[in-house]
ZAVOKE-875513 format. One record per residue (C-alpha): x, y, z; residue number from 1. Coordinates in steps of 0.5 Angstrom, whole numbers, plus 2048, in hexadecimal, padded with zeros to 3 digits. Each point is the difference from the previous one (the first is absolute). Layout:
<atoms>
<atom <X, Y, Z>, NUM> ...
</atoms>
This chain:
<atoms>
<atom <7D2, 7F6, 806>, 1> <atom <7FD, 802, 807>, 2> <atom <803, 7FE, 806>, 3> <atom <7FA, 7FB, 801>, 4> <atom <801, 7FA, 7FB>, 5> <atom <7FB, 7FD, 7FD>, 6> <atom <7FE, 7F9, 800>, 7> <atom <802, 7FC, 7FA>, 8> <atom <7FC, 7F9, 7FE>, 9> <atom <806, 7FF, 7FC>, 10> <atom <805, 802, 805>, 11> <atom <7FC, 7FA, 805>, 12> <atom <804, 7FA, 7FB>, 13> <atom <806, 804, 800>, 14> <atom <806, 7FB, 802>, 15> <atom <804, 807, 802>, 16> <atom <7FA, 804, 804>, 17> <atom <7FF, 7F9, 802>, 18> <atom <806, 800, 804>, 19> <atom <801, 806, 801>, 20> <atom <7F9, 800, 804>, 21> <atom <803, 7FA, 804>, 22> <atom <806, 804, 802>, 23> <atom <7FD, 805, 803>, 24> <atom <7FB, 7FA, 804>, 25> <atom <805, 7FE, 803>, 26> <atom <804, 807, 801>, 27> <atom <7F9, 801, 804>, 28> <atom <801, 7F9, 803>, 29> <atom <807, 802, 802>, 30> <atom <7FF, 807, 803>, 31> <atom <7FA, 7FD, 804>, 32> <atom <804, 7FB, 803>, 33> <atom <806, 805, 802>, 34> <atom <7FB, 805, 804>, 35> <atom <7FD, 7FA, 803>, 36> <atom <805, 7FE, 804>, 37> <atom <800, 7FF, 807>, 38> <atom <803, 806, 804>, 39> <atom <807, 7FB, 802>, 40> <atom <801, 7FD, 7FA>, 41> <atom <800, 808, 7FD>, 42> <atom <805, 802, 805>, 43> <atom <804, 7FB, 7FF>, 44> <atom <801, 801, 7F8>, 45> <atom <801, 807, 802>, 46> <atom <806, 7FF, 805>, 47> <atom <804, 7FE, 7F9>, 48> <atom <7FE, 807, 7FD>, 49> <atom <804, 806, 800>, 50> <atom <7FE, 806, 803>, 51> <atom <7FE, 803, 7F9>, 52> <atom <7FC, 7FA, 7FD>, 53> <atom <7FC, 800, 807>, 54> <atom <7FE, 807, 7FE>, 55> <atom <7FE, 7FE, 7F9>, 56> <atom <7FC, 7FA, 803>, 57> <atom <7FD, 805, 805>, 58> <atom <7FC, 803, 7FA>, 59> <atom <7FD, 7F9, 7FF>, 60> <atom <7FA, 801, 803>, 61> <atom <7FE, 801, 808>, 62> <atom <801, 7F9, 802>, 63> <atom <807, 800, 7FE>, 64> <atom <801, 807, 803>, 65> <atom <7FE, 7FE, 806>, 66> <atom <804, 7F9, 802>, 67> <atom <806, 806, 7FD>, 68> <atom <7FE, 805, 806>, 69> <atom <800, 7FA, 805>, 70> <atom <805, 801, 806>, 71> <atom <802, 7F9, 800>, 72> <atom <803, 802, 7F8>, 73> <atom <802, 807, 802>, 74> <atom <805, 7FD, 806>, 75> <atom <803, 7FA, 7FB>, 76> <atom <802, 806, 7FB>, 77> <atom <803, 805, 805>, 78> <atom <804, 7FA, 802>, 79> <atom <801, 7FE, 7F9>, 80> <atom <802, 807, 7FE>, 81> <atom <803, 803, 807>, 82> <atom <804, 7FA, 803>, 83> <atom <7FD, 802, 806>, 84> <atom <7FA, 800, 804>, 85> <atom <801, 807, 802>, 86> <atom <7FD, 803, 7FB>, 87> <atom <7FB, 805, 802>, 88> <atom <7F8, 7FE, 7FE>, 89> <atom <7FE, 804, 7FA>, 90> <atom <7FA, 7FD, 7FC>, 91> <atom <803, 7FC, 7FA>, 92> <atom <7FE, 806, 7FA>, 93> <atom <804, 805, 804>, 94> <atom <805, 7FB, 7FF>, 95> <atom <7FF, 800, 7F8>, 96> <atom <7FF, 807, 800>, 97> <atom <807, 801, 804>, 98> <atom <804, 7FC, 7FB>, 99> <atom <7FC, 802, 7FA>, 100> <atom <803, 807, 801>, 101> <atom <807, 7FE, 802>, 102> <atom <800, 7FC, 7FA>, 103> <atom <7FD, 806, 7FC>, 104> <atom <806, 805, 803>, 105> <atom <806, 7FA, 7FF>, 106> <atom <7FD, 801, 7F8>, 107> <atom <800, 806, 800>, 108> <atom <807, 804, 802>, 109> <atom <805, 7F8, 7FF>, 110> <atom <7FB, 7FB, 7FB>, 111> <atom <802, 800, 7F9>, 112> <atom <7FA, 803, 7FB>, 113> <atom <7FF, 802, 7F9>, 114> <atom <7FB, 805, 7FC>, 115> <atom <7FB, 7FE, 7FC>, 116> <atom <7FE, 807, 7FC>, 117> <atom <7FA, 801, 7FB>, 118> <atom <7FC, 805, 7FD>, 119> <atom <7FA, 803, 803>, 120> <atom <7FF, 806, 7FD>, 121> <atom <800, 804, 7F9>, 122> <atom <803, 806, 803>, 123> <atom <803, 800, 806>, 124> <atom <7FE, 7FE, 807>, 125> <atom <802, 803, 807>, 126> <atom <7FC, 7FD, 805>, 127> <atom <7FF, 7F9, 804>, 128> <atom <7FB, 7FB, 805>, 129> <atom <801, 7F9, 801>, 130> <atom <7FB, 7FD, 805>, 131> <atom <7FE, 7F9, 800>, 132> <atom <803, 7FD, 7FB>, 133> <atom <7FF, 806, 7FB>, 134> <atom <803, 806, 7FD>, 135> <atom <7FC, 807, 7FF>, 136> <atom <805, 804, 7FB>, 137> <atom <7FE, 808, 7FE>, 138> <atom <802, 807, 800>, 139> <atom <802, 802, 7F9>, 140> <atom <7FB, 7FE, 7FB>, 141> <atom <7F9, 7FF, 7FF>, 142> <atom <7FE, 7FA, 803>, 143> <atom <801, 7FC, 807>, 144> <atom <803, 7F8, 7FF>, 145> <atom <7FF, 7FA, 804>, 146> <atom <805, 7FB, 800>, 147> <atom <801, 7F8, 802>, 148> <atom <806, 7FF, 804>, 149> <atom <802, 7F9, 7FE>, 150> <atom <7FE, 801, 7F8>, 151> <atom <801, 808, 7FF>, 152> <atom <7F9, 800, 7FC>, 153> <atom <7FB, 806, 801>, 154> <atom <7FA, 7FE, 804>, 155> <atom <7FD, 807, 7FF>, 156> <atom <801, 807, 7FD>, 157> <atom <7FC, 806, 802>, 158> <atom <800, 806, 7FC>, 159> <atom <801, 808, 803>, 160> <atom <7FB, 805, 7FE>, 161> <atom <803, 804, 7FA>, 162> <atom <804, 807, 801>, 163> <atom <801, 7FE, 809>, 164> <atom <807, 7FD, 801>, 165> <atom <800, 7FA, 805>, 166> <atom <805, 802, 805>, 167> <atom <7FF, 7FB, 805>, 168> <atom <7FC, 7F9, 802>, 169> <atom <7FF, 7FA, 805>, 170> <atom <7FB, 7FA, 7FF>, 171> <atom <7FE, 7FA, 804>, 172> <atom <7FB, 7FA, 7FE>, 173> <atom <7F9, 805, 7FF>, 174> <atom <803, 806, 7FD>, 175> <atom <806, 805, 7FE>, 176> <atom <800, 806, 802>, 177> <atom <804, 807, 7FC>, 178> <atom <801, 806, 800>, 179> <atom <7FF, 804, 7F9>, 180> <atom <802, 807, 801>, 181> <atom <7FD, 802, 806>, 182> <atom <7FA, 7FC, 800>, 183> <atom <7FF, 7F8, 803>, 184> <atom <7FE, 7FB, 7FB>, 185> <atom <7FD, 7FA, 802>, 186> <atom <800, 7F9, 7FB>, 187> <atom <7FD, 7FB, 803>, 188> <atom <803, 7F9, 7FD>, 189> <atom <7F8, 7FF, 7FE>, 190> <atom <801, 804, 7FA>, 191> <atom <7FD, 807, 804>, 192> <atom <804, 806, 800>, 193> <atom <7FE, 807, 804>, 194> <atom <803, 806, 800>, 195> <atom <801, 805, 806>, 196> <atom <7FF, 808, 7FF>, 197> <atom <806, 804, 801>, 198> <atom <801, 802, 807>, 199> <atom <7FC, 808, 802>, 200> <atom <7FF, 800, 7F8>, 201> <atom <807, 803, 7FF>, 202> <atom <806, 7FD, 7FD>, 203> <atom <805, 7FD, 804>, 204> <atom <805, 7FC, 7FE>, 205> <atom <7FF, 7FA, 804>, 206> <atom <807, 7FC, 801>, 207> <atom <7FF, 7FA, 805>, 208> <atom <7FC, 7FB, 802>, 209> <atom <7FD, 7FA, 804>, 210> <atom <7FA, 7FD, 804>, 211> <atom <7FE, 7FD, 805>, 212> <atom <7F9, 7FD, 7FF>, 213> <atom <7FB, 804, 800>, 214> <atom <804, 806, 7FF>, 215> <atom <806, 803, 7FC>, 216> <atom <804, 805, 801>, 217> <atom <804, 804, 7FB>, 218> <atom <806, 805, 801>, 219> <atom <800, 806, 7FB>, 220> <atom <805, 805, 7FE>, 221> <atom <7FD, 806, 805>, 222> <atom <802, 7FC, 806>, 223> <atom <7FA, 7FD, 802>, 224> <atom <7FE, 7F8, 801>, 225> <atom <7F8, 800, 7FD>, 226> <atom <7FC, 7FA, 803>, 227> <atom <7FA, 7FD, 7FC>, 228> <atom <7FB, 7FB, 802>, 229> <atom <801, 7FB, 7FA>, 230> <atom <7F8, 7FE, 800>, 231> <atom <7FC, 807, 800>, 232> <atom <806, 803, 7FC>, 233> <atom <800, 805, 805>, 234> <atom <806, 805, 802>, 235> <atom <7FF, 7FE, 807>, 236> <atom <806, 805, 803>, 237> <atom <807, 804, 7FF>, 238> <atom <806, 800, 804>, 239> <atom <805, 805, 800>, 240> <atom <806, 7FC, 800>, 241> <atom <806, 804, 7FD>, 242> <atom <801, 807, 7FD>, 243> <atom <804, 7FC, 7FA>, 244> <atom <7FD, 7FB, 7FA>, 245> <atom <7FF, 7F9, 803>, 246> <atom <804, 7FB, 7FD>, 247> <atom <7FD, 7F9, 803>, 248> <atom <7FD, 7FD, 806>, 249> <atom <7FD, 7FA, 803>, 250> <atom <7FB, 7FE, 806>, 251> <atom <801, 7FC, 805>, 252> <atom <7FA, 7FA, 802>, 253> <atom <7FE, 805, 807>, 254> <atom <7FF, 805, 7F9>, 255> <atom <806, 805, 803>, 256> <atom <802, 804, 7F9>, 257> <atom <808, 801, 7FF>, 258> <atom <801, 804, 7FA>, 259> <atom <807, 803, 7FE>, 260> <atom <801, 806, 7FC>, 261> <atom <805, 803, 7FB>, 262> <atom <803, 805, 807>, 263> <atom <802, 7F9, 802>, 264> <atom <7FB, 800, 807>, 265> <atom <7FC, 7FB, 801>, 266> <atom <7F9, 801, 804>, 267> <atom <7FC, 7FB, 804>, 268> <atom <7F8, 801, 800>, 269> <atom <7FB, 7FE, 803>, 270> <atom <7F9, 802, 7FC>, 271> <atom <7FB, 7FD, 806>, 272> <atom <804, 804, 805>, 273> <atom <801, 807, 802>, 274> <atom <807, 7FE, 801>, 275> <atom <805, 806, 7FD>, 276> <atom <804, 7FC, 7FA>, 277> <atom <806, 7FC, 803>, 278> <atom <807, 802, 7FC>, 279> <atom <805, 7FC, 7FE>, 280> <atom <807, 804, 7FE>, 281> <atom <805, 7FE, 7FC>, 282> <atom <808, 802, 7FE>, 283> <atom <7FD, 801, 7F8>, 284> <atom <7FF, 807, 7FD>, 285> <atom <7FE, 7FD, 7F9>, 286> <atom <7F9, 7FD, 802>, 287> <atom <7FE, 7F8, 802>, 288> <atom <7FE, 7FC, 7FA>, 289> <atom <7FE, 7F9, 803>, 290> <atom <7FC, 7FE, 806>, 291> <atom <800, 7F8, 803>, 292> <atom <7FC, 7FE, 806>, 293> <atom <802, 7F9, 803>, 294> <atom <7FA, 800, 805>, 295> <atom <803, 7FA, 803>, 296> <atom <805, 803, 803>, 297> <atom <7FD, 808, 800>, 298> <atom <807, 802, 7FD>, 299> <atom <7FE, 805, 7FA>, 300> <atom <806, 800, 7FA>, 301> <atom <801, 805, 7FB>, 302> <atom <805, 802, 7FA>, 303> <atom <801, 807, 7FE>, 304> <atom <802, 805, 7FA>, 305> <atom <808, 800, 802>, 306> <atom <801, 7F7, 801>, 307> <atom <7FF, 800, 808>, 308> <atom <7FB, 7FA, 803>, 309> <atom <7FD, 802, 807>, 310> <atom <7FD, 7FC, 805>, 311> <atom <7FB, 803, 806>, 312> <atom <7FC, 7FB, 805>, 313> <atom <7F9, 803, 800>, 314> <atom <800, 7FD, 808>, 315> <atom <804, 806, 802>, 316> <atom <801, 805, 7F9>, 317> <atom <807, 7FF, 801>, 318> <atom <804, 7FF, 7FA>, 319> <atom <805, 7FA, 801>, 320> <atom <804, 800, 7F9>, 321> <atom <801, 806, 7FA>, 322> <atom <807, 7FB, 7FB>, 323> <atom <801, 804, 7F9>, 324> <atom <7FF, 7F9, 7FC>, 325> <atom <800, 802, 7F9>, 326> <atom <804, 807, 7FE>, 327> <atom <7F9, 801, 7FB>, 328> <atom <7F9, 800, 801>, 329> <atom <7FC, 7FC, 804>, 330> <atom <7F9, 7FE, 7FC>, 331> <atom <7FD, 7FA, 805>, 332> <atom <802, 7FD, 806>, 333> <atom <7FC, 7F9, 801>, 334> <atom <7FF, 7FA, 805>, 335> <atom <7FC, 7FA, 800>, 336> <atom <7FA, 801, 805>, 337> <atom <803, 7FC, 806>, 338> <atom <807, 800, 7FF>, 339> <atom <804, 804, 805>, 340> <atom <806, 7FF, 7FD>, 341> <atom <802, 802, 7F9>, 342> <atom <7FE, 806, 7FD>, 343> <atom <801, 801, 7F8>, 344> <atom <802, 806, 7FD>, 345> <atom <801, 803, 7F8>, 346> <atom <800, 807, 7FE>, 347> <atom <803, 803, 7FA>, 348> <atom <808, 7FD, 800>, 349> <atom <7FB, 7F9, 7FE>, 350> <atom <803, 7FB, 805>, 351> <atom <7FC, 7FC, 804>, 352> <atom <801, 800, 807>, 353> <atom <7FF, 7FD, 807>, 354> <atom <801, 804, 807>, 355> <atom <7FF, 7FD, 806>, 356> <atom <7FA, 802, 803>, 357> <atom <803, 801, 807>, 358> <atom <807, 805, 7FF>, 359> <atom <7FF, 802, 7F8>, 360> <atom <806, 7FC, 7FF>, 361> <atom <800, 7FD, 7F8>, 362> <atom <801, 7FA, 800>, 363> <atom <7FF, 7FF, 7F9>, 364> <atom <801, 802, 7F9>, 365> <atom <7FD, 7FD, 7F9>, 366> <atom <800, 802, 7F8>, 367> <atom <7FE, 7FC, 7FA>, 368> <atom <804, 7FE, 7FC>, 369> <atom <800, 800, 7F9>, 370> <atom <802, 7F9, 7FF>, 371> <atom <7F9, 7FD, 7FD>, 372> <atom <7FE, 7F9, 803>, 373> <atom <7F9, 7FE, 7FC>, 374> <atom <7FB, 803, 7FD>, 375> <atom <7FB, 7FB, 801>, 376> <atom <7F9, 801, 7FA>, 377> <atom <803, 806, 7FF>, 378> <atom <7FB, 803, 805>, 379> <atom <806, 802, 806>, 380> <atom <808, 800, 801>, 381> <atom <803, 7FE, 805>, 382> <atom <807, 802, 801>, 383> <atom <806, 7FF, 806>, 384> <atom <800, 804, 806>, 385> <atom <806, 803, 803>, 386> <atom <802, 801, 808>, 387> <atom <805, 807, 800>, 388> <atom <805, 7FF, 805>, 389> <atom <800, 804, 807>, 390> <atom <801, 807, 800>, 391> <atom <801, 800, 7F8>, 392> <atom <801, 807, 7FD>, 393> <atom <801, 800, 7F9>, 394> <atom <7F9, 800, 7FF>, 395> <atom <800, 804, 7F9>, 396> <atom <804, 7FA, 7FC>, 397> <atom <7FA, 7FD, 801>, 398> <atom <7FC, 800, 7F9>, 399> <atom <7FA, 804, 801>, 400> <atom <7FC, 7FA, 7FD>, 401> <atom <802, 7FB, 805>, 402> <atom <7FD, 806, 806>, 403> <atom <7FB, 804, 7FC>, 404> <atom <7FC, 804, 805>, 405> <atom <7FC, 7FD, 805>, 406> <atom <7F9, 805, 801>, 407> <atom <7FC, 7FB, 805>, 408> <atom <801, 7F9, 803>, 409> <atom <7FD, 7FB, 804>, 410> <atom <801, 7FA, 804>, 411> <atom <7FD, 7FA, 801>, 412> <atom <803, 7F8, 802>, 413> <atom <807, 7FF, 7FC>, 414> <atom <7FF, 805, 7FC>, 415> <atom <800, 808, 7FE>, 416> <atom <7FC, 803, 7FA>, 417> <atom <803, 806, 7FD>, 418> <atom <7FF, 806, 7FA>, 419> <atom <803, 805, 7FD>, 420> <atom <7FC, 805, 7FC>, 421> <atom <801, 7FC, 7FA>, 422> <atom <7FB, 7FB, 7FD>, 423> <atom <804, 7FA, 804>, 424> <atom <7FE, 7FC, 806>, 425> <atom <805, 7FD, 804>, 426> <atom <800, 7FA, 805>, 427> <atom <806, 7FE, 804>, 428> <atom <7FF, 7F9, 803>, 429> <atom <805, 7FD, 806>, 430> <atom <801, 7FA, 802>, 431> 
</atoms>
């Protein structure tokens, strides 16, 4: 049946459809009456309300958002919340944003949690997106997924182009962007897919890579960053930015491109200036493997080959922290995009970890534990998490089932999205 029923004569003289039709009057009669309150009266139900239900309400309509945003409101919540009248003047959804945030860090590094696991995959997985409220799961078999959050069902699945591995990816509401081998795939979430041709027509293998429409950018074994004009399709330049196989990079919003290498330097480069390619150095011979930029805070993180986590401020290209975080690899290093304060951490040891963004300390350490607590439907498992206490050094007693590796995260509200090169996705969920 289409989303769009059609009328039925017989439905009219329903007594059930006949109630029903009159619930939803009156819902409608009710909702009208709430948004036509007058302005006093709203911000007087709204004095009751906690902060987080005044952000739900905000979300109403613009009226009920903007008696919200009044000044006279905002004052009565400071000295509500505060206890003082000190409190310095910031707009009400700065105040909600700072209190999201802190409740995301408390979540994360003391809040209790647990893992809800499910397969994604026929073969194996080994890469990982999430953004607005979905996950993009790839790398490894044939097809890209797309998965609800809340429900954990695939909404969309795209197909890789026989003989060409998928080596990388990202996605936003329009499109997802791949690079197959050492060309750009392009699959429109309409149902259309080009192809880019390989870069000089010669074969090179490309190994990372990120856009920023209308470009993307590409780092590829001979040490060089490619920049594509996603919609000519068109290699639009390269940068010589190592002497070594580029491992991973990202781009900053001013479009800078930081890229890090298997020598473990990390370049800089600006492609619309003649600016000689910045150099950041690291402590690290093995190479860099994951790179994360906070643009919030301009600090660049990064996790090398050998379990160190380094830290730079891009203001004044000094590196703040270097800390050995994990004694193995270390695979992805993510943050949720405005939190300054917690970075997660996983690598080859399987131990999901926090760092304090500020000093590289670990502020937490988690597994899944093999104790199952439901399996609703059959269509996922959630089982018990387990915080590690401090400084816990018998890691190798841990089961490797309960800390398979973590080939790629990422990080939204309350919760982190892990995979393992296997066909499971996990997501762990804090309270």
């Amino acid at each position: 049946m289409s989303k769009r029923q059609q009328f039925s004569p017989a439905a009219a003289n329903d007594p059930a459809s006949t109630a029903t039709a009159d619930e939803r009057k009156k819902s409608r009669r009710t909702q009208t009456t709430a948004l036509s309150l007058d302005h006093d009266i709203l911000c007087m139900i709204f004095a009751f309300l906690d902060m987080f239900e005044l952000v739900r309400c905000t979300l109403v309509c613009k009226t009920w958002n903007a008696v919200i945003e009044s000044l006279s409101l905002r004052e009565f919540h400071r000295r509500k919340l505060m206890g003082s009248s000190e409190f310095p003047k910031k707009p009400l959804r700065v105040i909600f944003a700072e209190m999201a945030m802190e409740q995301h860090r408390l979540a994360l590094q003391d809040g209790s949690f647990h893992v809800d696991q499910w397969k994604g995959h026929s073969t194996r997985v080994a890469q990982c997106r999430m953004k607005m409220g979905t996950v993009a799961t790839g790398v490894g078999d044939k097809v890209i997924r797309l998965w609800s959050v809340n429900s954990y069902r695939c909404i969309e699945e795209y197909s890789v182009p026989a003989m060409l591995p998928l080596v990388d990816f990202d996605f936003d509401e329009s499109k997802i962007v791949g690079l197959i081998g050492s060309r750009l795939c392009i699959w429109r979430r309409n149902g259309k897919r080009s192809i880019f041709s390989s870069p000089e027509g010669a074969v090179v293998k490309g190994s990372c890579m990120r856009y920023f429409d209308p470009e993307a950018m590409v780092g590829y074994d001979d040490g060089a960053i490619r920049v594509f004009d996603m919609y000519s399709r068109s290699c639009s330049q390269i940068i010589r930015m190592h002497s070594a196989p580029v491992t991973c990079l990202c781009v900053s919003e001013d479009q800078l491109i930081l890229s890090g290498s298997t020598s473990g330097s990390i370049t800089i480069s600006d492609p619309y200036s003649v600016q000689q390619v910045t150099t950041l150095r690291s402590s690290d011979g093995r190479g860099i493997r994951t790179l994360c930029l906070n643009p919030s805070s301009q600090l660049l993180f990064a996790g090398s080959a050998v379990g160190y986590t380094y830290c730079w401020d891009l203001r004044t290209r000094k590196q703040l922290w270097g800390k050995r975080v994990s004694p193995n690899v270390i695979y992805s290093v993510q943050h949720m995009r405005g939190d300054r304060s917690t970075l997660a951490v996983g690598g080859i040891d399987g131990i999901l970890r926090f760092v304090n963004q500020n000093d590289g300390t670990i502020v937490s350490s988690c597994i899944m534990e093999d104790k199952l607590i439901s399996s609703p439907s059959g269509s996922f498992q959630r089982r018990k998490g387990r915080r590690l206490p401090d400084n816990y050094l018998n890691i190798d007693i841990i089961p490797t089932s309960a800390r398979p590796s973590i080939t790629c995260l990422a990080v939204g509200m309350k919760k982190v999205v892990t995979t393992h090169n296997s066909s499971d996705i996990r997501l762990w969920k804090f309270t």
